[in-house]
N, C-alpha and C positions, 0 to 999 in steps of 0.2 A: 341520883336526882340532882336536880339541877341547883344553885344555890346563887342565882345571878337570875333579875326579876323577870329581864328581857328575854330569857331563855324560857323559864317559867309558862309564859305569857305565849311562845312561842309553840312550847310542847302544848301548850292548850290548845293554840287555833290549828296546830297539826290533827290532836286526837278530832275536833269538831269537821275536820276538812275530808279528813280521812271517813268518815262515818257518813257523811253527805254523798262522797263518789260512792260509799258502798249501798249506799238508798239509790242510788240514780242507778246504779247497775243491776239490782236487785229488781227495780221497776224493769227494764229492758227485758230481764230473764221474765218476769210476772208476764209482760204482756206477750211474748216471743211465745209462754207456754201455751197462755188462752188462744193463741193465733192457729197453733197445732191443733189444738180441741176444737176451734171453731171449721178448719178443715176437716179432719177425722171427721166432722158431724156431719158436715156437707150443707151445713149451713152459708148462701153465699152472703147474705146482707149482715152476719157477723161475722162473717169473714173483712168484709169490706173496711168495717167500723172497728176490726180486731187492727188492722194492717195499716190502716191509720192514727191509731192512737200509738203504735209502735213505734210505726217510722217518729212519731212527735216527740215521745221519749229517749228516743234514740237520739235525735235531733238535739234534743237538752240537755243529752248527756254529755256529746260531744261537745257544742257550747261552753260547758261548765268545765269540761276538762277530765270528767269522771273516765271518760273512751276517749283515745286515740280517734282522728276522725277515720284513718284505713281501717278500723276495727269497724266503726261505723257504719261505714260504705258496706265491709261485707255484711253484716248482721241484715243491713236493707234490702241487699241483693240477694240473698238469705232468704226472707222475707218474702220476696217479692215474685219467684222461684217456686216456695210455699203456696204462696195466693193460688199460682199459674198452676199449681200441679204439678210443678217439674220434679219437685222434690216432693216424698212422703215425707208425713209427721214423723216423727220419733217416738217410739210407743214408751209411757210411764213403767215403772219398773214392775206396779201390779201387772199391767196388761202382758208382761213378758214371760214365756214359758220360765220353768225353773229349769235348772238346770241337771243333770241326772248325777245322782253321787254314787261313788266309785263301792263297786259291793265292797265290803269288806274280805271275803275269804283271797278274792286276790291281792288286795294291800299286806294281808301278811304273808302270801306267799313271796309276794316282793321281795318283805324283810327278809323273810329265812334264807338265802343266798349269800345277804350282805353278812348276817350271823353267823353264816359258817364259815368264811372268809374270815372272817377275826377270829374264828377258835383255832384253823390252819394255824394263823403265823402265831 
């Protein structure tokens, strides 16, 4: 810890500074998700109003410093790609199959190979 007031005062407006890009960046992720969900819906007029409050935060983010403005640019073009169709949404983790797990009698047929190799040497 720091014991010099200037530094003190420093690591303060660091944790404050740092918690602010992560608010700005956290909005970008918020509205980029609604922007997915408002396509998946096939709604175009929340589409319209999803992809512009985006690009806005995006905009502010960059501004502020919180995004690189190349980070920016693509998340827009991103964005904008999405509106167009060009790109699908990205489906949440519910809407995503599971994945199939491995039967068990062959995981240990596996094993038993590696087991008998160790009793060899």
């Amino acid at each position: 810890m720091a014991n010099i007031a200037s530094q003190k005062k420093r690591i303060a407006r660091s944790s404050r500074e740092r918690l602010e890009n992560l608010r700005f960046a956290s909005a970008v992720k918020t509205h980029l998700r609604r922007l997915e969900q408002a396509v998946a819906a096939g709604d175009a007029e929340k589409v319209e109003g999803e992809h512009k409050a985006l690009v806005s935060r995006i905009d502010k983010a960059v501004q502020s410093g919180a995004l690189h403005r190349n980070t920016g640019a693509r998340k827009k073009a991103r964005a904008a790609r999405l509106r167009s169709g060009e790109v699908k949404p990205v489906t949440t983790k519910a809407a995503r199959p599971a994945k199939p797990k491995p039967d068990e009698p062959e995981a240990a047929e596996a094993a038993e190979p590696a087991s008998e190799e160790a009793a060899d040497e």
